[in-house]
Backbone bond lengths (Angstrom), bond angles and torsions (degrees), N, CA, C in turn:
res aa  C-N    CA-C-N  psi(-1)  N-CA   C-N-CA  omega(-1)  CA-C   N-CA-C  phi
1 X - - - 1.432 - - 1.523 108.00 -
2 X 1.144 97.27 136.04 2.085 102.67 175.77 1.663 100.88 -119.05
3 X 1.265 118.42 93.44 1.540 110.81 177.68 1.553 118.07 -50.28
4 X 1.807 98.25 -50.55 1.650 104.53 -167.09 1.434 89.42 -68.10
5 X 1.552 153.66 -38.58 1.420 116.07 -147.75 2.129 87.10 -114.14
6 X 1.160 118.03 36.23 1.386 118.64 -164.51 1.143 141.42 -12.44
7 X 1.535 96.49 90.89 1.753 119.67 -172.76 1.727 89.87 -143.84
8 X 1.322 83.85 133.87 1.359 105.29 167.93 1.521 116.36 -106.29
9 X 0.997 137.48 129.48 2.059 123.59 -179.54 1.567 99.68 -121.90
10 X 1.482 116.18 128.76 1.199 121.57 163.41 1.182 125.62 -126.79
11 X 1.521 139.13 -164.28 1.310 141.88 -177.95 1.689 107.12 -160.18
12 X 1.289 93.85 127.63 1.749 98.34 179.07 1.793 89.54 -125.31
13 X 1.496 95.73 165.22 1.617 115.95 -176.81 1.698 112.78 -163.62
14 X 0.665 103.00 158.79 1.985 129.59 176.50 1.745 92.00 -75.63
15 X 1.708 77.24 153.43 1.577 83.63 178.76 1.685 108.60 -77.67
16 X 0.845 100.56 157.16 1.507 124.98 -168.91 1.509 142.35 71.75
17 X 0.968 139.28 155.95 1.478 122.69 -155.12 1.304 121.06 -51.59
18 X 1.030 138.29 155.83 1.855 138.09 -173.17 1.410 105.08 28.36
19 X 1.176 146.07 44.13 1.365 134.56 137.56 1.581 126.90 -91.05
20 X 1.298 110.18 105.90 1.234 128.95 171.57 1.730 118.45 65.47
21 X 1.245 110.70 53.83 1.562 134.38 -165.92 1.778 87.90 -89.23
22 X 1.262 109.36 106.21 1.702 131.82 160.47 1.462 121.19 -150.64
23 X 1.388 96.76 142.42 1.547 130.98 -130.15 1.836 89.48 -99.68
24 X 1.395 111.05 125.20 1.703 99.29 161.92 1.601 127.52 -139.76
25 X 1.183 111.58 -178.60 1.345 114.68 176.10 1.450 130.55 -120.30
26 X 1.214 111.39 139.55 1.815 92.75 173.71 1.419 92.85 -156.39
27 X 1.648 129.00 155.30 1.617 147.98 -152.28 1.685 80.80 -87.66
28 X 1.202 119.10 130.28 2.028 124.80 151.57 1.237 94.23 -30.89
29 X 1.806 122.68 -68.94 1.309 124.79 -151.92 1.483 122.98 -47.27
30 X 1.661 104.85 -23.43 1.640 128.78 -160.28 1.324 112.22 -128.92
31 X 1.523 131.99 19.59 1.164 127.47 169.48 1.586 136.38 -10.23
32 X 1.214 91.51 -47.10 1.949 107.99 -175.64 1.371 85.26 -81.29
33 X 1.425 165.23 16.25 1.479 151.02 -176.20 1.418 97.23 -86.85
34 X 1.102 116.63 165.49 1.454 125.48 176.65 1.522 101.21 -87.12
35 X 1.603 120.75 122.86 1.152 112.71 176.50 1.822 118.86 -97.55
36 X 1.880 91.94 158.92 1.329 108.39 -160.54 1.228 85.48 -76.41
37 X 1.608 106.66 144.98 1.864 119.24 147.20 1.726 112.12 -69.10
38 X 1.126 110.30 121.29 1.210 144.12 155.88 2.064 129.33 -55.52
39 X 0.909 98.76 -66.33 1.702 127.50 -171.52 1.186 134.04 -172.93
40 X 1.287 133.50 150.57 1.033 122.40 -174.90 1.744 116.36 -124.62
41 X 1.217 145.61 172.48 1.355 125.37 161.79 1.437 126.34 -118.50
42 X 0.761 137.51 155.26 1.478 139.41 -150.10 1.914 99.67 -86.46
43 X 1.560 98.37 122.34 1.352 101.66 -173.27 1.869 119.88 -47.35
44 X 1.367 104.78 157.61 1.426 99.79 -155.16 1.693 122.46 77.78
45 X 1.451 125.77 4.73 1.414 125.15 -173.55 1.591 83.65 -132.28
46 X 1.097 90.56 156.74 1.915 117.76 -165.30 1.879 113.98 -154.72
47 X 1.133 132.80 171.70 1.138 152.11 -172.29 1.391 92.69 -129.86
48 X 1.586 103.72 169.29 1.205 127.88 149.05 1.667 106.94 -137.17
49 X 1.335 114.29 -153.90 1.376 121.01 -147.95 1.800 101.61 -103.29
50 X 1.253 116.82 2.91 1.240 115.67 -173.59 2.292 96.48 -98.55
51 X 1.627 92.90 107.56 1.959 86.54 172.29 1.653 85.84 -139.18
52 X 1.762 92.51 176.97 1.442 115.73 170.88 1.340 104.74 -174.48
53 X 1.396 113.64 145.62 1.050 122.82 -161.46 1.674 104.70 -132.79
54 X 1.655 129.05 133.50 1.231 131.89 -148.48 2.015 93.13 -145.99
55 X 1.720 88.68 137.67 1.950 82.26 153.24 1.134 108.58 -81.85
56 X 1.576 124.21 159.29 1.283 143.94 -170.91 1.480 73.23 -102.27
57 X 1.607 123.05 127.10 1.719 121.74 149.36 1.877 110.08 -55.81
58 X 1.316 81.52 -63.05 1.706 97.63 178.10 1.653 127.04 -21.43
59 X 1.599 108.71 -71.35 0.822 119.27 -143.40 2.190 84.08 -107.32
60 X 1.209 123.97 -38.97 1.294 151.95 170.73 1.710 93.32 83.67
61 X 1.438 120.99 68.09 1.492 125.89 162.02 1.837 80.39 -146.45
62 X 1.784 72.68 169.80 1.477 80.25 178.34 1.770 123.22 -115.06
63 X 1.903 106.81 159.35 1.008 105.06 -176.66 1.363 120.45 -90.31
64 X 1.480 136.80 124.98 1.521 112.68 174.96 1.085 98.69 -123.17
65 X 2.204 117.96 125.95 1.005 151.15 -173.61 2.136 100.88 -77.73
66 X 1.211 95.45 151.42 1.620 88.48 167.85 1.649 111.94 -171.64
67 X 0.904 126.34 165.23 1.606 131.85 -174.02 1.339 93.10 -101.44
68 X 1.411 101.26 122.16 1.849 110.29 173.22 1.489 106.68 -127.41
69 X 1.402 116.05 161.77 1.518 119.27 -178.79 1.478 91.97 -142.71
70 X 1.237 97.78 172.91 1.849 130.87 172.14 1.528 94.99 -109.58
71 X 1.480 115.98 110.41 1.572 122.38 155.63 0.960 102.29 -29.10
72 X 1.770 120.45 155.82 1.114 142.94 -170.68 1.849 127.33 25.96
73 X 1.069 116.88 5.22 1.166 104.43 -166.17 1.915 102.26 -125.25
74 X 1.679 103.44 106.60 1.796 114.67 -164.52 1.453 103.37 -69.20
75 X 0.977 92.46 126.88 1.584 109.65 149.49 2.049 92.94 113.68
76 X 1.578 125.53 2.27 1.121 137.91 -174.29 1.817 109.01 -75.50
77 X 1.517 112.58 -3.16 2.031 93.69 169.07 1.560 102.34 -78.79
78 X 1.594 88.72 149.08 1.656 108.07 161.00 1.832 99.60 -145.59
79 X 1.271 114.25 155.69 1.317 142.43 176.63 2.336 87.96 -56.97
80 X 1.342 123.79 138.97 0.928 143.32 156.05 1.258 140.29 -129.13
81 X 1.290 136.89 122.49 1.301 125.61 179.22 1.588 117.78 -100.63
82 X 1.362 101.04 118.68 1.762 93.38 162.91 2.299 107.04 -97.59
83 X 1.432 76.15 117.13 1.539 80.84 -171.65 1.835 113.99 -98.44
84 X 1.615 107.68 158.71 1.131 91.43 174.82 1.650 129.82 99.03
85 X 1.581 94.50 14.01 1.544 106.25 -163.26 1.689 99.43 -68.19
86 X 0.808 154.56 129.18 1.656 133.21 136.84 1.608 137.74 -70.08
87 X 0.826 90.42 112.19 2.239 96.70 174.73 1.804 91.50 -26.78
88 X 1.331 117.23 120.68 1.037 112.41 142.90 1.850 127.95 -80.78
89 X 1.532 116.70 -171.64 1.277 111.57 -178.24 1.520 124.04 -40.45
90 X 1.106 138.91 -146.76 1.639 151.44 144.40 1.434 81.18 -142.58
């Protein structure tokens, strides 16, 4: 969550590991809005609970970092970025 630049980024999924992991957005200001899809991850790929979310100066969208894995296979998290988000409306 970024209060001052108000974007919220989340991720919902199906039960069980890597089923249907996509990424969304919605304004702080507008919570109850229907949120936009974002991204999605390629079945068999998953998150865990470690994210953060940053303005890009550069590019001025934002980056949100996240811990992803490959189902079944140990020792498979690495740090990921899905970059490039844009603030939608309020």
């Amino acid at each position: 969550m970024d209060e001052t630049n108000d974007l919220v980024v989340f991720a919902r999924a199906g039960f069980g590991c890597g089923r249907g992991v996509t990424f969304y957005q919605v304004p702080v200001s507008h919570l109850g809005a229907a949120p936009t899809r974002v991204a999605s991850l390629p079945r068999g790929t998953d998150i865990d609970f470690t994210a953060s979310i940053s303005l890009n100066a550069d590019t001025n969208a934002f980056d949100y970092f996240f811990e992803r894995f490959v189902c079944g296979k140990h020792g498979s998290a690495e740090i990921y970025a899905l970059r490039g988000i844009s603030p939608g409306p309020t």
